[in-house]
DOBA-721597 format. One line per field, with one value per atom (N, C-alpha, C): residue in one letter; x, y, z. Coordinates in pm, whole numbers, always signed. Example, Ala and Ser with C-alpha at 12.3 -4.5 7.8 and 13.67 -1.06 7.14 Angstrom:
residu <- [A A A S S S]
xx <- [+1319 +1230 +1320 +1285 +1367 +1290]
yy <- [-569 -450 -330 -225 -106 +3]
zz <- [+780 +780 +780 +708 +714 +787]
//
This chain:
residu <- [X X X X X X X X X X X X X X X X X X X X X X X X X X X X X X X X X X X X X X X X X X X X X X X X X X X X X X X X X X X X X X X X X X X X X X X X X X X X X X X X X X X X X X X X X X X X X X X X X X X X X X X X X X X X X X X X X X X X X X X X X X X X X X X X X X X X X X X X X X X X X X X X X X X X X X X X X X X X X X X X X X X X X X X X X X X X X X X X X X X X X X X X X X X X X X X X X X X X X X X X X X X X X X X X X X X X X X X X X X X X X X X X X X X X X X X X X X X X X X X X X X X X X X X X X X X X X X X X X X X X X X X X X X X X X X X X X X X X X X X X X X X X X X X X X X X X X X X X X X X X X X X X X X]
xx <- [+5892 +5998 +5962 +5992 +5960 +6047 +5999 +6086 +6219 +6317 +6422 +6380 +6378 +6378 +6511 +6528 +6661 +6713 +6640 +6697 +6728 +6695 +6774 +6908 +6902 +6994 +7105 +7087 +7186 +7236 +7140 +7170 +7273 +7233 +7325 +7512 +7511 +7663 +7757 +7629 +7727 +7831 +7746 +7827 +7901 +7980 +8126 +8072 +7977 +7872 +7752 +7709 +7594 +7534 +7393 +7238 +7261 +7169 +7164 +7078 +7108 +6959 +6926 +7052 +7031 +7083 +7011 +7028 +7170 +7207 +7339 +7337 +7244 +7282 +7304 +7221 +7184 +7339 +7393 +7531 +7659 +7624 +7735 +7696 +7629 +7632 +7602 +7642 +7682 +7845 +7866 +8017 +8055 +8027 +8074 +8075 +7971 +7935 +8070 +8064 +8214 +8337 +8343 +8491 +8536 +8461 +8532 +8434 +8543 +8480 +8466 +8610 +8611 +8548 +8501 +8410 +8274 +8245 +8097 +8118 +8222 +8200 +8200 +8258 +8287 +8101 +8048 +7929 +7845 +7799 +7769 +7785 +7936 +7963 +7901 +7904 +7885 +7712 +7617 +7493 +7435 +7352 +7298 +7165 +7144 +7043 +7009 +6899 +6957 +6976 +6945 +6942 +7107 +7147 +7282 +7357 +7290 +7385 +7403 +7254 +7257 +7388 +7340 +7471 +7594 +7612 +7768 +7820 +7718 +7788 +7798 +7703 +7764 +7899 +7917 +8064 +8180 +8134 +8183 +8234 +8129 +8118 +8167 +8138 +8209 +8392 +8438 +8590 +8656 +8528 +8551 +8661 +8575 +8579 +8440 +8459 +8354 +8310 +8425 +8356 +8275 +8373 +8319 +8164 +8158 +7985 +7900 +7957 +7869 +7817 +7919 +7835 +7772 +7727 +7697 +7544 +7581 +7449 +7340 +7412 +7355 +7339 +7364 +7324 +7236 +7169 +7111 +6982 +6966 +6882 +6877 +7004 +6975 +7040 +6969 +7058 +7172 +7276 +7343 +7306 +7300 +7212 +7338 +7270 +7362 +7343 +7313 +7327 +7452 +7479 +7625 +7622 +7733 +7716 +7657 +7686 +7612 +7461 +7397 +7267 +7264 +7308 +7278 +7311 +7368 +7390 +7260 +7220 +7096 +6965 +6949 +6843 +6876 +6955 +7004 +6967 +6995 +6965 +6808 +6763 +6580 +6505 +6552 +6496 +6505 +6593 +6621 +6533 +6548 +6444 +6321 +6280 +6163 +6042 +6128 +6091 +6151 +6255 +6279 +6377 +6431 +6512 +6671 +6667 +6814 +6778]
yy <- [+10978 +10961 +10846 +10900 +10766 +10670 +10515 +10408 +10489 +10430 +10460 +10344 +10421 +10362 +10374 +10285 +10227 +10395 +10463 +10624 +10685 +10663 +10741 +10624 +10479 +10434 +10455 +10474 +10528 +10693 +10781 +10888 +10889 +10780 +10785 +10765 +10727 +10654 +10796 +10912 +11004 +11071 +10958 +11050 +10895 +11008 +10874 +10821 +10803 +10692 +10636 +10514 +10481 +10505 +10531 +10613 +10513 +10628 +10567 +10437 +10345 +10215 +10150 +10171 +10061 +9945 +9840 +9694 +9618 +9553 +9475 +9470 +9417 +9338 +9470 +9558 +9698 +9770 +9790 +9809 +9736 +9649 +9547 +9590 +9590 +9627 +9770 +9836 +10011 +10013 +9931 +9926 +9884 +9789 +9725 +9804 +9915 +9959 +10127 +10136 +10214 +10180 +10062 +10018 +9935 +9905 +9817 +9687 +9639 +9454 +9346 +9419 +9305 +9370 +9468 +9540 +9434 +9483 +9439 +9290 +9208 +9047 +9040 +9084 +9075 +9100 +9192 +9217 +9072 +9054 +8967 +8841 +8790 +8653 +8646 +8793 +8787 +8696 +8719 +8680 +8557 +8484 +8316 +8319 +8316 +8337 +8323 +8314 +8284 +8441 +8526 +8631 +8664 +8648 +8704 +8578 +8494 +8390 +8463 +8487 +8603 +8671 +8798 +8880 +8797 +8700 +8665 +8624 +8531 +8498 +8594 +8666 +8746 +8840 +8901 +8948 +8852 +8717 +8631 +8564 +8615 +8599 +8734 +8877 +9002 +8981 +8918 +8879 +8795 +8732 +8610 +8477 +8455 +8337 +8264 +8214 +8131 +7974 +7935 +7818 +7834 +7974 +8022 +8058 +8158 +8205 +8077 +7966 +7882 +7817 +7836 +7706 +7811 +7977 +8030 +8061 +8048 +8037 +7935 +7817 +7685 +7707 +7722 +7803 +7879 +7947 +8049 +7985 +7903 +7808 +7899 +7952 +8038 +8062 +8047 +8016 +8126 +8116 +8197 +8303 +8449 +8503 +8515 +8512 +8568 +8687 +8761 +8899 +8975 +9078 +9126 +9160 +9154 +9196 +9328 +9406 +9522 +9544 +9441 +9436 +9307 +9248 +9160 +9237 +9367 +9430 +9514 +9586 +9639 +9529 +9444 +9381 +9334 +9274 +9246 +9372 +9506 +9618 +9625 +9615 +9640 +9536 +9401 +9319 +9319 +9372 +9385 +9544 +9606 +9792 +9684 +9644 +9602 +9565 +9434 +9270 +9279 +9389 +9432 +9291 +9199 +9090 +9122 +9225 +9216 +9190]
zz <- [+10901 +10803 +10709 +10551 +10482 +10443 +10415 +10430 +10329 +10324 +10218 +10108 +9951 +9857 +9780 +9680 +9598 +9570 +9505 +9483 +9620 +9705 +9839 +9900 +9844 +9888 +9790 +9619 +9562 +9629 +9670 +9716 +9811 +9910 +10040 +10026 +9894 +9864 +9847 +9806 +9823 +9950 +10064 +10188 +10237 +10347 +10364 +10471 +10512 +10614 +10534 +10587 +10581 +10658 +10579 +10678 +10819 +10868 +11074 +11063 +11128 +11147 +11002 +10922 +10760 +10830 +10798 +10839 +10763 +10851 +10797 +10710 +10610 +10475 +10357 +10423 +10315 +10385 +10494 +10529 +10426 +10431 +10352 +10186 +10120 +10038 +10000 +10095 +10090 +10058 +10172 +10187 +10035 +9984 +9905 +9779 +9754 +9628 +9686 +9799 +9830 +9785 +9744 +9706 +9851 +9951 +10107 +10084 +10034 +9998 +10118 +10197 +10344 +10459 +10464 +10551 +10529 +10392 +10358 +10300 +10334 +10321 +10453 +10600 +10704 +10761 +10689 +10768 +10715 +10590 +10543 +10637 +10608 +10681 +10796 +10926 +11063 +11052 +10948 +10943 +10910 +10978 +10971 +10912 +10764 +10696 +10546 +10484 +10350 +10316 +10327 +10304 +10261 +10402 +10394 +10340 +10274 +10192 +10061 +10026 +9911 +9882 +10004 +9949 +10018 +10067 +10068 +9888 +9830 +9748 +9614 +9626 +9568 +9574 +9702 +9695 +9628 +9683 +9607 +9516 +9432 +9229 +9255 +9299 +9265 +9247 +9388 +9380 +9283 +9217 +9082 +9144 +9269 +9323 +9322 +9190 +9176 +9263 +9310 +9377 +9491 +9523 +9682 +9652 +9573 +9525 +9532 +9445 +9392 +9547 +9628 +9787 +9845 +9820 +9896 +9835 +9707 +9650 +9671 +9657 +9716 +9843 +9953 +10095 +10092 +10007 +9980 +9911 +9847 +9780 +9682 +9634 +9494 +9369 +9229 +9138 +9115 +9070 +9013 +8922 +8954 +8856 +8684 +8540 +8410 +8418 +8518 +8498 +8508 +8481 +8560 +8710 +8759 +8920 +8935 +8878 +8910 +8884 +8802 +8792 +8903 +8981 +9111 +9200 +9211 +9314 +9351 +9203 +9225 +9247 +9212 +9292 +9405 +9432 +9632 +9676 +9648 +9719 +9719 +9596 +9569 +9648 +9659 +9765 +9917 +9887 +10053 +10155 +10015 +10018 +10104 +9990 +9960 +10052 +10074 +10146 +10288 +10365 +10495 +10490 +10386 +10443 +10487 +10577 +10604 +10767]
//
């Protein structure tokens, strides 16, 4: 079976599960691109990493709680991206494809 790339993880959103054995962080931001924000901040938070500082603060800046983003980013050793969330959503997803950091 081949790895899943960003086009099979947009694929997967069509069904009302996430794929079998997708790693937390790629879970949480399934959930999240579903419309379930406290599912996929809940998976997020459960994780001790910069990784999952990543996507915490982003849900973060998504809720437009910016202070909250901003310490999670700093947790994360990472700047705030000027992109829109949905272009930080697609790279959190492409890095995480990628680089196996969930």
């Amino acid at each position: 079976m081949k790895p899943m790339d960003y086009k099979d993880f947009r694929h997967s959103l069509k069904g009302s599960r996430p794929p079998r054995g997708l790693p937390v962080l790629l879970r949480a931001l399934w959930y999240d691109a579903k419309g379930d924000w406290d599912r996929a901040h809940g998976l997020a938070a459960a994780e001790r990493n910069a990784a999952a500082a990543r996507v915490h603060a982003y849900l973060h800046r998504k809720e437009g709680d910016s202070d909250n983003a901003n310490y999670w980013y700093a947790r994360a050793d990472a700047e705030r991206p000027h992109a829109s969330v949905g272009k930080e959503w697609e790279a959190l997803v492409r890095r995480l494809l990628e680089k196996g950091e969930s």
